[in-house]
MARTI-405204 format. One record per residue (C-alpha): y, z, x. Coordinates in steps of 0.5 Angstrom, whole numbers, padded with zeros to 4 digits, always signed. Layout:
// residues N
YZX;...
//
This chain:
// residues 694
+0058-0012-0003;+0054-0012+0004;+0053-0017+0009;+0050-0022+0005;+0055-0023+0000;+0054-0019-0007;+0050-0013-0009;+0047-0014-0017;+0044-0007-0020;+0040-0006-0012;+0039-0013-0010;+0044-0018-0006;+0046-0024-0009;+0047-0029-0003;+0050-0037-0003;+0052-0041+0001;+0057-0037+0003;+0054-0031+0006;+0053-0033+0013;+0061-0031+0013;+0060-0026+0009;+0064-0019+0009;+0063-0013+0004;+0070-0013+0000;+0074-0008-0004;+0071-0001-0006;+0077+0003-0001;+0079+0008-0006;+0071+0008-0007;+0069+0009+0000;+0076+0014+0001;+0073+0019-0004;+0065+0018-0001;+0066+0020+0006;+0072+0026+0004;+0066+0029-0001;+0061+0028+0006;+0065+0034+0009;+0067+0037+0002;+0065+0045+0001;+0060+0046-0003;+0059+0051-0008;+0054+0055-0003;+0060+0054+0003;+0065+0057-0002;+0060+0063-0004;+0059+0064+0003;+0052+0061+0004;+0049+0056+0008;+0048+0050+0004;+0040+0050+0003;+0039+0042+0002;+0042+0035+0004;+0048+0034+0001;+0048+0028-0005;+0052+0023-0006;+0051+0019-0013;+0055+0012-0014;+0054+0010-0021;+0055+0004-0025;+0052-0001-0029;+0047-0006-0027;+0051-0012-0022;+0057-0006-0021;+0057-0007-0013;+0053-0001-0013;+0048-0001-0008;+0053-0005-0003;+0057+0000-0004;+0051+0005-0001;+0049+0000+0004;+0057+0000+0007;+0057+0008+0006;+0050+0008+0010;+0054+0003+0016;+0060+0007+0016;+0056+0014+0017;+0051+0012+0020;+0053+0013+0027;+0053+0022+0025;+0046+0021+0023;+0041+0020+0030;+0035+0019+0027;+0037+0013+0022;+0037+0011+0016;+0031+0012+0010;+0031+0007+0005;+0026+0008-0003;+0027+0004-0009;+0025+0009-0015;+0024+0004-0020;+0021-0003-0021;+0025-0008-0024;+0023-0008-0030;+0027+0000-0030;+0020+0003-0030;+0021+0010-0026;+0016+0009-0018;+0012+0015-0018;+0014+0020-0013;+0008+0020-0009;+0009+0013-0008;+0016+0014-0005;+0014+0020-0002;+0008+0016+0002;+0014+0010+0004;+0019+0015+0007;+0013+0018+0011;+0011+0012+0013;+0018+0010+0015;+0018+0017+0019;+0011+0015+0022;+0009+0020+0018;+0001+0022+0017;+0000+0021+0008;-0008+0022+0007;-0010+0018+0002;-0010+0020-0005;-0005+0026-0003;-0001+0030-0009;+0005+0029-0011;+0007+0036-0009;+0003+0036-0003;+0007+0029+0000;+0013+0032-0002;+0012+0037+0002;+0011+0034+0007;+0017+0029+0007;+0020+0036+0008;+0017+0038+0015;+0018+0032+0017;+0025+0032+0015;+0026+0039+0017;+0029+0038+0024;+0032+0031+0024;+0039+0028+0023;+0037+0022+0018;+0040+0020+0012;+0035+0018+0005;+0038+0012+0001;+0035+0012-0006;+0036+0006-0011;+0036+0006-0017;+0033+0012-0019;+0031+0013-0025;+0032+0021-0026;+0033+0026-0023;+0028+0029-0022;+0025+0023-0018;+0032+0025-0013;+0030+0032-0013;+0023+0031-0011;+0025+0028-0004;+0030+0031-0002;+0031+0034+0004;+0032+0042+0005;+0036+0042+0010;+0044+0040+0010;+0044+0036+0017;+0041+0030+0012;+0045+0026+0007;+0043+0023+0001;+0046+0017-0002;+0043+0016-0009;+0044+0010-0013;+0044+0011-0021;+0046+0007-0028;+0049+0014-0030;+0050+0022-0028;+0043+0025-0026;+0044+0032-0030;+0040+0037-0026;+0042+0036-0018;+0047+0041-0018;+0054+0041-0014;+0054+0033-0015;+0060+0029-0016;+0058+0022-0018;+0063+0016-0016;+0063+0011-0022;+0065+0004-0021;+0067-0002-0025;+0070-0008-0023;+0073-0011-0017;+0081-0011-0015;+0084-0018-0017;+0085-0020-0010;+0077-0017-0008;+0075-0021-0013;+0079-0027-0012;+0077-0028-0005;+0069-0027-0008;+0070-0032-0012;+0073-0036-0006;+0067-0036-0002;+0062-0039-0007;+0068-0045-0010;+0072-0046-0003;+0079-0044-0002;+0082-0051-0005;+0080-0050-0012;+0083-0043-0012;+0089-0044-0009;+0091-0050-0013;+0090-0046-0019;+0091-0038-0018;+0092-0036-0025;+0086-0040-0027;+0082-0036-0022;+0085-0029-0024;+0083-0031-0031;+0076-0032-0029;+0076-0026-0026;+0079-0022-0032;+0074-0026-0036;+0068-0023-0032;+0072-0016-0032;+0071-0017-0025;+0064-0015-0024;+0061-0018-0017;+0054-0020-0020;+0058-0024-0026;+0063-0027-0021;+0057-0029-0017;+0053-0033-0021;+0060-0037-0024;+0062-0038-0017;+0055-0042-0016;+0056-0045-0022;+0062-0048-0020;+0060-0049-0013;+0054-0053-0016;+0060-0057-0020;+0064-0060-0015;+0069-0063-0021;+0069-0057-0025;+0076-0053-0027;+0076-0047-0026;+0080-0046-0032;+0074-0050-0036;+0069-0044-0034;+0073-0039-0036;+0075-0042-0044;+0067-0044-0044;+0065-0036-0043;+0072-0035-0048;+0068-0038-0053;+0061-0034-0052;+0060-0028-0056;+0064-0023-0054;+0059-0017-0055;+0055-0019-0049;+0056-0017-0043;+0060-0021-0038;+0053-0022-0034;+0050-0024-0039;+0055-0029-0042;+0055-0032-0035;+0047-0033-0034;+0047-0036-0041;+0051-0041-0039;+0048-0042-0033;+0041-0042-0035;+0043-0047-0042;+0046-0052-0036;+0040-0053-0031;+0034-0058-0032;+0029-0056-0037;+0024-0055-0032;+0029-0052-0027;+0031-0047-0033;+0023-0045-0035;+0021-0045-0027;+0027-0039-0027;+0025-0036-0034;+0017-0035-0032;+0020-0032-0025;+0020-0025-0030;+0013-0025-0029;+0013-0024-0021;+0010-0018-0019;+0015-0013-0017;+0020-0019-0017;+0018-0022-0011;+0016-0030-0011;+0015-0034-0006;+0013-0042-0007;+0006-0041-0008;+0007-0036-0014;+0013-0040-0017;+0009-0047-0016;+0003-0043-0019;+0008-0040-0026;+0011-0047-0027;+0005-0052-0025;+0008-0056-0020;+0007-0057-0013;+0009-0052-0007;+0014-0057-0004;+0018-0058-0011;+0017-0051-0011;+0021-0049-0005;+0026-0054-0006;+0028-0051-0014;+0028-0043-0011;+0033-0045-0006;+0036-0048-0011;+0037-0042-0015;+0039-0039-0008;+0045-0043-0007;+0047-0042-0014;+0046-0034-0014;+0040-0032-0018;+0035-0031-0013;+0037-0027-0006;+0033-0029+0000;+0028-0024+0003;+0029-0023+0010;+0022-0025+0013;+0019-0030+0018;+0016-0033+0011;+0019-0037+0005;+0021-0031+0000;+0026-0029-0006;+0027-0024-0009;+0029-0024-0016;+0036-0020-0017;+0034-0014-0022;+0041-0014-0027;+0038-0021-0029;+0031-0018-0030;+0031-0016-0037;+0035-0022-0039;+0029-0027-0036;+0025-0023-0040;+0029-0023-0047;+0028-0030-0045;+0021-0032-0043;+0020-0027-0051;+0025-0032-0054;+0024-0040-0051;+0016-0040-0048;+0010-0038-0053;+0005-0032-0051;+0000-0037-0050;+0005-0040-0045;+0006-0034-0042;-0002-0032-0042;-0004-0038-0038;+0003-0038-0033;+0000-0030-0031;-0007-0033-0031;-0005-0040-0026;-0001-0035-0021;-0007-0029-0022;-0012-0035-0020;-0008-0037-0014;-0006-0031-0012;-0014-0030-0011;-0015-0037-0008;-0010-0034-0002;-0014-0028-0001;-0020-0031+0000;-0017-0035+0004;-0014-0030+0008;-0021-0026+0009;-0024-0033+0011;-0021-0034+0016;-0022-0028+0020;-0030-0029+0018;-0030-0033+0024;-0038-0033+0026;-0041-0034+0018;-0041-0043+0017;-0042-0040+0010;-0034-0038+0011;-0032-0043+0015;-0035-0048+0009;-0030-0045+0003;-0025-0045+0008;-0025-0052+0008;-0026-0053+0001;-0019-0050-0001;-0013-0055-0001;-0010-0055+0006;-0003-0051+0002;-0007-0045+0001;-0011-0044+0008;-0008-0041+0014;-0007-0044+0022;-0010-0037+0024;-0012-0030+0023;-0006-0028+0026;-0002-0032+0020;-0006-0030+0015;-0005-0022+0018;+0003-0024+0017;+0002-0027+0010;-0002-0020+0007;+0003-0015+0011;+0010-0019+0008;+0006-0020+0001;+0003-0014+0001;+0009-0010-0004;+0008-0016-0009;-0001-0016-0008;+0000-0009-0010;+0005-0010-0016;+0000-0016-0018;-0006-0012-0018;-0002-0007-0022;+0001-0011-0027;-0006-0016-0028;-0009-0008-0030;-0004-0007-0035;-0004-0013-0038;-0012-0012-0040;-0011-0019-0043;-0014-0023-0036;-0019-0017-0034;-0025-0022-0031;-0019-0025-0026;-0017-0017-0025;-0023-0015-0023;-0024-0021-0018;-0016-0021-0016;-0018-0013-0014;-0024-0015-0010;-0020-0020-0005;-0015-0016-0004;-0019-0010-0002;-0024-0014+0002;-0018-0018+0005;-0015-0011+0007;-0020-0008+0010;-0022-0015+0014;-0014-0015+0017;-0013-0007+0017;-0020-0003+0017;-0022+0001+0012;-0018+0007+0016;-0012+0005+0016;-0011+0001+0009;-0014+0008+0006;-0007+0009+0002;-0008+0003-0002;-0015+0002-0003;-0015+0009-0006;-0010+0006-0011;-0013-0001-0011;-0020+0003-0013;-0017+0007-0019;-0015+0001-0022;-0021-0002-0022;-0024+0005-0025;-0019+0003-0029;-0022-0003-0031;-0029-0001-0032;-0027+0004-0037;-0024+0000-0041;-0029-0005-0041;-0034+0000-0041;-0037-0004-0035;-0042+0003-0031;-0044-0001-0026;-0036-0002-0023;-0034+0005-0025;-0040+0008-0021;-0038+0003-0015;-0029+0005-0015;-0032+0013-0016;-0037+0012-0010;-0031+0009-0006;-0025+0014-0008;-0030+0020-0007;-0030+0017+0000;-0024+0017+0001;-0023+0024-0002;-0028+0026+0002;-0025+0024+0009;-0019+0027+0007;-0021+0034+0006;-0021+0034-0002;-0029+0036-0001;-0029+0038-0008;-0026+0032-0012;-0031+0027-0007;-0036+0032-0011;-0033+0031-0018;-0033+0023-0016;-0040+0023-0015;-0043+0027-0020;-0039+0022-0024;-0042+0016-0020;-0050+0019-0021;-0049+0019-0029;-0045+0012-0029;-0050+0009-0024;-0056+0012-0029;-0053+0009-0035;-0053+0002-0031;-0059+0003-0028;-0057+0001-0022;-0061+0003-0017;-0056+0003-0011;-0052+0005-0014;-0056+0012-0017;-0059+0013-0010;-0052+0012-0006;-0049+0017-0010;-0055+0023-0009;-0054+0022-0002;-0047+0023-0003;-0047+0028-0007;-0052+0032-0002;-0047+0030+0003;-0041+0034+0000;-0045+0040-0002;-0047+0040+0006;-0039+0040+0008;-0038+0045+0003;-0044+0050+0007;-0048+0050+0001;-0054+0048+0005;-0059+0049+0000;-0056+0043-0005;-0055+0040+0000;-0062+0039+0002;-0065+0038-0006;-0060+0032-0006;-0062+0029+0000;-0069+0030-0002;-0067+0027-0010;-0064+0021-0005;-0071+0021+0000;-0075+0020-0007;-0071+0015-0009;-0072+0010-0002;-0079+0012-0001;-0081+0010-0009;-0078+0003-0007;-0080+0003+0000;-0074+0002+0004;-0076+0005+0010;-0069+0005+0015;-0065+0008+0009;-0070+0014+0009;-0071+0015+0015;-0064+0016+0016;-0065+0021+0009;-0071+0025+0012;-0064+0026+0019;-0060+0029+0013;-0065+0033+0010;-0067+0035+0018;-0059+0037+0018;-0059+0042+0012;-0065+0046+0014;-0062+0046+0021;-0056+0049+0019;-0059+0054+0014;-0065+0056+0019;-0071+0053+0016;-0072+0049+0023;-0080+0049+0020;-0077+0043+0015;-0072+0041+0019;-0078+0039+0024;-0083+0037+0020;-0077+0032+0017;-0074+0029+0025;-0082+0028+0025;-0082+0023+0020;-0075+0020+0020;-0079+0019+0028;-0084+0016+0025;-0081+0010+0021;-0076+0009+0026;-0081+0008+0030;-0086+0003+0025;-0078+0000+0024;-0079-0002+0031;-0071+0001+0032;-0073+0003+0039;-0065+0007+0039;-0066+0010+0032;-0073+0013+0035;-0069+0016+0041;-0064+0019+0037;-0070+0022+0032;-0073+0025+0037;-0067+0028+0041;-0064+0031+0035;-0072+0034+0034;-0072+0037+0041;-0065+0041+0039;-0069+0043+0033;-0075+0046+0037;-0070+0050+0042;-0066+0052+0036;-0073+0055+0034;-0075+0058+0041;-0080+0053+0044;-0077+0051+0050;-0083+0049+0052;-0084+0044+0046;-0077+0042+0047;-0078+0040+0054;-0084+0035+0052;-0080+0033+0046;-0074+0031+0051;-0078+0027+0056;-0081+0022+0051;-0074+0022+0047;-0072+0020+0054;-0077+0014+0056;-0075+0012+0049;-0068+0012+0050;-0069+0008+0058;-0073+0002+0054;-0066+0003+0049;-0063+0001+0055;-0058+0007+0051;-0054+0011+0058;-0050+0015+0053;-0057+0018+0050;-0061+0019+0057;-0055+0023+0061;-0055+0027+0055;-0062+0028+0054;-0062+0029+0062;-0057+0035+0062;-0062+0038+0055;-0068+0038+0060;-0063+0041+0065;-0062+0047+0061;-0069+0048+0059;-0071+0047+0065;-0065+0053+0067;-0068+0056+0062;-0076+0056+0063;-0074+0059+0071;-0074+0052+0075;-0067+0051+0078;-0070+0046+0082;-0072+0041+0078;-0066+0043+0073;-0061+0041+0079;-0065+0034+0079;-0064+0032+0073;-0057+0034+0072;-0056+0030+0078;-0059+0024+0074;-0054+0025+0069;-0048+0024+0073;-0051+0018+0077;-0052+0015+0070;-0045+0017+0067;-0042+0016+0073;-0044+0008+0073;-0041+0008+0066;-0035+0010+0068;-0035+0015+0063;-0035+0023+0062;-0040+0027+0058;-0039+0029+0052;-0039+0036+0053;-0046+0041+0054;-0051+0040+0050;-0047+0037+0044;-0046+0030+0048;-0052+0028+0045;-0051+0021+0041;-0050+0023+0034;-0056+0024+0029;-0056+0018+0024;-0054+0021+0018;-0050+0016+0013;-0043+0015+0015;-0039+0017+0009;-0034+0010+0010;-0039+0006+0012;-0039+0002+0005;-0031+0004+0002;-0030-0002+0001;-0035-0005-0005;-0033-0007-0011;-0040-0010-0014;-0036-0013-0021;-0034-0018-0016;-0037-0024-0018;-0043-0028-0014;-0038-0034-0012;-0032-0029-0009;
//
């Protein structure tokens, strides 16, 4: 039990008592806790320095108290820890195990902790080691799964504690004494009980109260719902609850006798809207996602979950939103249900109501950040007025508080490979609203899970054209975090599956990207054969802009390998469409990059004539960064060619320049406004299964 009243199996239950709510017995519990922070290891006692942080283990059974007790652990202690506490769930509601690296990238991101997209396991791993190397801080793990999901994260440092909360003994983390709970003490209990029902109705019928108790075994998550079942019945006896849960099978559990009784005496509809709340992803549910699996409206919606949170069978989240979260000691038993009392069919329409509204809330909260396209504003006024947003800023909030749950969902609609047309379009809202609130950079780590989902997809539909688009933008996103040689595999992959689709753009993007690789990997010759592969493409399909920019890329590589013969002739004529582009800046750039190429080759004086046109053309670009670069070159030819005079003239017309920009040069001759090559990034966030109406 914490502050909001009980714990079941890592999640709060909260009533309408929890306001005043205090966490409840467990002394003994914390007694022997807090001893075992100071207990000397088996290292200490071999006279060695202990080489990780110690770990505490509560374990229990699902709706035990154990995560409120971790929670009262981490409270009483906390103030030894300075730099704070770090909170990971390892496994889902549905007991499936949270991947390592997904529980690494939390943490580090708790810490404010750099964690490239699409990062090992090992290598995340590590990294939340360093970052915990020289910190005082304490990990609370929940409901961890295995041992080895404990072993990966923790710290190897014994200034840090980890507190992990398990169903049973983690066998192989050594020097670890678990602390098994069962039930409340009578008088612990009693008093739980009381803040659901009210004092009176404990104090006219104690012994009636302690049956109950002994009925529930004293387990808080059972207590907690039978105390909103009797709150909700204001003329029940409790001594009527307890003969009924008497008289239930006495194989079950005493949180599944309870629930049972529960769910049979609430509304039919009432009792289908909290069976279907199995299906919400990641056990999060808020108005629209219980509106969408029950097919009622969003008021009535709202007004059933405060129901069940009044009740106990839901807990509510902490944000500025409507949120719930389903309790996970009540998952499994929601879903025995939904097997049991609603049809498959039922079940696959219920995901596909909540899949659609969740694709409609997307496209909503992208739209309104598309405020300059009259098309945007146009499909934003033709969505009912519950699924809009008052401002971008509400649509950001709504995406940051859903984003757990969007993820989950995206996961979940992949898996189930039943609804893929509405997985695909769910995947290509999500990313195009991430990236519109975010930008490309700072969602990298969830879109590269988002478009190995949609690899996933188009594998299993055997879809080339969207398995060549995710390859194209997970080899991004390797490739801007370092892993050059993956990014190559991915786009290799990306070729063959854009040639089996015969999509042009797509064969096209990849050859270029594919050279590009190559040419961060120094292999400079590839690197121009595939740029050239990529530049008879365009020019077979006479797309001018993009093979100007191929013939700079091309110049590029023959640069860096010496060729400066090729690398001018490809500047000239990435000069010469530029220009018929009529692309006054693009031509300034060509020209420049051109003229640094002929000083590489030794013609100062070709590269002095070749600067001054790049500088007529940069003044008719009205591009001051360019002409106070191509100013400071001339400068040095000038130097070079033996004519201070002139030189000092025009580095003077630099500084004048930069200095009515108020700005700095970038650095010598390597100021020069960047050559227009491809940006890598530039199209990460595509999905071209996406259909024509999204």
């Amino acid at each position: 039990m914490t502050d909001q009243a009980v714990d079941t199996d890592g999640v709060e239950l909260s009533g309408p008592a929890s306001a005043q709510s205090r966490f409840l017995g467990r002394t003994r519990e914390l007694k022997e806790l807090r001893a075992d922070i100071e207990r000397a290891g088996l290292d200490t006692l071999a006279g060695k320095k202990a080489p990780r942080a110690r770990v505490l283990l509560i374990a229990g059974r699902p709706g035990s108290g154990r995560t409120a007790l971790a929670g009262e652990l981490v409270r009483q202690v906390s103030d030894r820890y300075p730099d704070g506490v770090l909170r990971a769930r390892l496994s889902e509601p549905d007991g499936t195990p949270v991947p390592t690296e997904a529980a690494a990238r939390e943490l580090l991101t708790a810490l404010e902790l750099p964690a490239p997209a699409g990062a090992a396991a090992d290598d995340l791993s590590a990294a939340l080691r360093e970052g915990l190397a020289d910190r005082r801080a304490i990990l609370l793990l929940d409901d961890a799964a295995t041992a080895q999901q404990v072993d990966d994260l923790l710290p190897d440092t014994a200034d840090c504690l980890a507190v992990v909360v398990a169903q049973g003994p983690l066998t192989g983390i050594s020097d670890v004494r678990p602390c098994t709970l069962g039930g409340l003490d009578t008088k612990s209990a009693v008093e739980l009980l009381s803040r659901y029902t009210g004092s009176v109705r404990v104090t006219v019928d104690p012994r009636a109260a302690e049956g109950l108790v002994e009925v529930c075994q004293g387990q808080p998550a059972a207590l907690t719902l039978a105390g909103g079942w009797l709150a909700a019945r204001p003329k029940a006896a409790v001594a009527d609850l307890a003969k009924q849960l008497r008289a239930e099978d006495g194989d079950t559990t005493p949180l599944a006798r309870v629930f049972g009784l529960v769910h049979r005496t609430l509304p039919g509809a009432a009792a289908r809207m909290l069976r279907l709340l199995a299906l919400a992803p990641a056990g999060l549910v808020d108005p629209h996602t219980a509106s969408a699996l029950a097919g009622c409206s969003v008021d009535d919606a709202r007004t059933t979950l405060d129901d069940f949170t009044a009740m106990g069978l839901l807990r509510p989240v902490d944000s500025p939103l409507p949120q719930y979260e389903v309790p996970g000691c009540l998952h499994p038993m929601l879903r025995a249900l939904t097997e049991t009392e609603d049809r498959p069919a039922e079940l696959t329409l219920a995901r596909a109501r909540m899949l659609e509204r969740t694709v409609r809330l997307l496209q909503s909260c992208r739209a309104i950040t598309e405020t300059d396209s009259p098309q945007a504003r146009e499909k934003l006024l033709g969505l009912p007025r519950s699924l809009r947003f008052p401002s971008p800023r509400a649509a950001a909030d709504w995406l940051t508080l859903r984003r757990p749950a969007l993820l989950a969902s995206a996961r979940l609609a992949v898996a189930d490979g039943e609804l893929d047309t509405l997985a695909r379009r769910l995947l290509s809202q999500l990313v195009r609203a991430m990236v519109a609130h975010y930008g490309t950079q700072a969602a990298a780590a969830d879109l590269y899970g988002v478009h190995g989902l949609v690899l996933d997809v188009a594998e299993r539909r055997n879809l080339p054209r969207e398995r060549a688009a995710a390859l194209l933008n997970l080899g991004d996103l390797d490739a801007r975090t370092g892993r050059t040689s993956d990014a190559l595999a991915r786009y290799r992959a990306a070729l063959d599956a854009g040639r089996e689709a015969n999509d042009p753009y797509a064969t096209g993007r990849a050859m270029e990207s594919v050279g590009g690789a190559y040419l961060e990997l120094a292999d400079y010759d590839r690197a121009a054969d595939w740029f050239g592969r990529a530049l008879a493409e365009r020019l077979a399909r006479d797309e001018r802009a993009d093979a100007a920019r191929l013939y700079g890329r091309t110049a590029a590589a023959h640069t860096y390998a010496g060729r400066y013969g090729e690398a001018q002739r490809d500047w000239r004529a990435a000069a010469g469409f530029l220009r018929r582009l009529d692309d006054v800046a693009g031509h300034a750039r060509a020209l420049s990059e051109l003229a640094r190429v002929q000083e590489y080759a030794g013609r100062p004086e070709e590269s002095l004539h070749t600067c001054q046109e790049a500088l007529d053309w940069a003044r008719r670009a009205d591009d001051t960064r360019l002409q106070a670069a191509l100013h400071l070159r001339i400068a040095d030819t000038l130097d070079h060619l033996g004519d201070p005079t002139a030189a000092g003239l025009h580095r003077a017309a630099a500084e004048r320049i930069l200095k009515e920009e108020h700005a700095e040069p970038e650095g010598g001759e390597d100021g020069d406004t960047p050559d227009p090559d491809l940006e890598q990034g530039a199209n990460a966030c595509e999905i071209r299964s996406a259909p024509a109406e999204d």
